[in-house]
Backbone as a ProteinNet text record, in pm:
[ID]
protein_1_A
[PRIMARY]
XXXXXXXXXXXXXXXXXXXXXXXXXXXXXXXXXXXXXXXXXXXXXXXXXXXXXXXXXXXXXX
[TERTIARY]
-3489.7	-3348.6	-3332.2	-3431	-3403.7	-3411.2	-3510.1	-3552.2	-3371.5	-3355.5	-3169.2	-3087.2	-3104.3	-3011.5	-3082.4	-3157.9	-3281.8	-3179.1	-3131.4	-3096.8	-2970.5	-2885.5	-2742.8	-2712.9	-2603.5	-2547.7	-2466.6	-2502.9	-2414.4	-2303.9	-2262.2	-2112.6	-2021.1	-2059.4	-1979.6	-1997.2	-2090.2	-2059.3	-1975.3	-2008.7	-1892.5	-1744.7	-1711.6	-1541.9	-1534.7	-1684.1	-1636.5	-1573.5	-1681.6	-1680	-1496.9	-1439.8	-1373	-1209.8	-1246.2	-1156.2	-1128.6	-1243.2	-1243.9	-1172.9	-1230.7	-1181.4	-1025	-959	-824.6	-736.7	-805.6	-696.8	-757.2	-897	-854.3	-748.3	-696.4	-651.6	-512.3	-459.8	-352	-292.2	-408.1	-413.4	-369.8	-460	-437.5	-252.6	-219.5	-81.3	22.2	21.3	110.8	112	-29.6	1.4	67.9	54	120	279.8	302.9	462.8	528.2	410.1	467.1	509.7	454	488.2	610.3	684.5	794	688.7	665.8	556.1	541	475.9	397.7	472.8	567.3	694.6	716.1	659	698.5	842.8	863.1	920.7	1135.1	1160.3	1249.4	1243.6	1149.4	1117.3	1167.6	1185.9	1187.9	1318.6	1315.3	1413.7	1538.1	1648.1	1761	1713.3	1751.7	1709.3	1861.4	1889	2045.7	2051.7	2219.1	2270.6	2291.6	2266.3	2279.3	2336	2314	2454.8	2493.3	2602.6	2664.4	2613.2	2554.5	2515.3	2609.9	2606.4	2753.4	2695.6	2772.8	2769.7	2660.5	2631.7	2523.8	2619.3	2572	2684.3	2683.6	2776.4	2779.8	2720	2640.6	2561.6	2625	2558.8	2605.2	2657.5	2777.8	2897.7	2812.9	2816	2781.1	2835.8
1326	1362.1	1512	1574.3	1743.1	1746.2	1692.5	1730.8	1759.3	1586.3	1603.2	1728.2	1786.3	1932.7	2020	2042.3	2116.2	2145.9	2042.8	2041.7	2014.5	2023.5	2052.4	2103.3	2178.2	2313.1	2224.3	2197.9	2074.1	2144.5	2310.2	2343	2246.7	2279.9	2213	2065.5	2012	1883.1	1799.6	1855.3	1852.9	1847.8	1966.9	1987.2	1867.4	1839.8	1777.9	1660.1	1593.8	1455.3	1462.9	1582	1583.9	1539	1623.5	1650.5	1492.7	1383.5	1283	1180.9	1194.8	1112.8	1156	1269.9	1260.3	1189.1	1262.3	1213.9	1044.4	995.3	804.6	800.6	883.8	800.3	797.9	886	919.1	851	782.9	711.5	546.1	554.2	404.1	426.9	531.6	519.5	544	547	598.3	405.9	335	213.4	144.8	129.2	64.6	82	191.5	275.1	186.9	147.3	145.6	-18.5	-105.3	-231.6	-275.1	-435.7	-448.6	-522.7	-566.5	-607.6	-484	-380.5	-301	-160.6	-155.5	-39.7	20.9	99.7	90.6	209.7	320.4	391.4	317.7	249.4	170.9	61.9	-18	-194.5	-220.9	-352.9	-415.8	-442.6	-407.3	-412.4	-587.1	-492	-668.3	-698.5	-817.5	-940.9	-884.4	-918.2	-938.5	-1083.1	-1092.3	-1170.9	-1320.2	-1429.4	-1556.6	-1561.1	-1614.4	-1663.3	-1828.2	-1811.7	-1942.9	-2028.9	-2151.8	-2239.1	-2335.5	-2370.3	-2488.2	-2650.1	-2704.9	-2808.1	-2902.4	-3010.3	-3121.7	-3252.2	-3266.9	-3332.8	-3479.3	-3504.2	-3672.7	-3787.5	-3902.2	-3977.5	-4090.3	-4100.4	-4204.8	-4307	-4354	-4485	-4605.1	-4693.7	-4832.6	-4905.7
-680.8	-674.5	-649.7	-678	-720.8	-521.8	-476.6	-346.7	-237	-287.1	-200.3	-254.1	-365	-390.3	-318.8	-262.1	-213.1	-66.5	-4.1	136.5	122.9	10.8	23.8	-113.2	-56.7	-177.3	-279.7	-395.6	-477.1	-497	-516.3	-517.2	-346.3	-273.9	-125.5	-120.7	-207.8	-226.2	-299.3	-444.2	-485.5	-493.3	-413.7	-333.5	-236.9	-131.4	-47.7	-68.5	-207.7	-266.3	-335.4	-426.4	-462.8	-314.8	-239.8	-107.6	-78.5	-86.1	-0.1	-95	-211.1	-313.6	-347.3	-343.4	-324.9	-233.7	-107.1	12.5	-17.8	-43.1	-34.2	-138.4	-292	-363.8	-288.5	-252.7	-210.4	-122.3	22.3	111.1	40.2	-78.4	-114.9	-201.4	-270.1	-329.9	-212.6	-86.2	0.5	70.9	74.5	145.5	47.7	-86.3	-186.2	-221.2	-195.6	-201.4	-99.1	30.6	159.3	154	2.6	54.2	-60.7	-57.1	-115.6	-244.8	-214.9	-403.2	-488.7	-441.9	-531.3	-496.4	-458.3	-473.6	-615.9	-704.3	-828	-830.9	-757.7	-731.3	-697.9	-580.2	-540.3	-605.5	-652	-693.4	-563.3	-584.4	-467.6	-391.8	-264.3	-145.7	-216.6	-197.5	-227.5	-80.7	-82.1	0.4	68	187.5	287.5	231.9	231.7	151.1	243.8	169.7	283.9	361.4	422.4	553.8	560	543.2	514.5	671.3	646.8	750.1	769.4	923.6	949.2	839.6	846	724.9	839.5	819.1	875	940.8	1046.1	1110.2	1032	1073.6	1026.3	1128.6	1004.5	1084.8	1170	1287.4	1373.8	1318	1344.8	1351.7	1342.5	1260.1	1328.6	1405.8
[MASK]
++++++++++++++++++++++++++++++++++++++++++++++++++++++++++++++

């Protein structure tokens, strides 16, 4: 293990690891914001309100 610190500076790894692991968490709370389930911010979008449908015709005469 000592050998891999040998060939990279563990301070710039560190940041880097830190850098990457932010922007994914951030990446993953920005797609979650982005859906109507897991909105915790808004909850969830009202639905548009029904629309009244014409009634069902009446069945053929004998």
């Amino acid at each position: 293990m000592w050998r891999i610190w040998r060939l990279y500076d563990p301070l710039r790894a560190m940041v880097v690891q830190g850098i990457f692991l932010f922007s994914l968490a951030a990446m993953i709370h920005l797609v979650l914001l982005s859906t109507d389930k897991f909105n915790w911010l808004d909850g969830p979008h009202a639905k548009p309100a029904a629309t009244q449908n014409a009634p069902m015709p009446q069945g053929v005469p004998k």
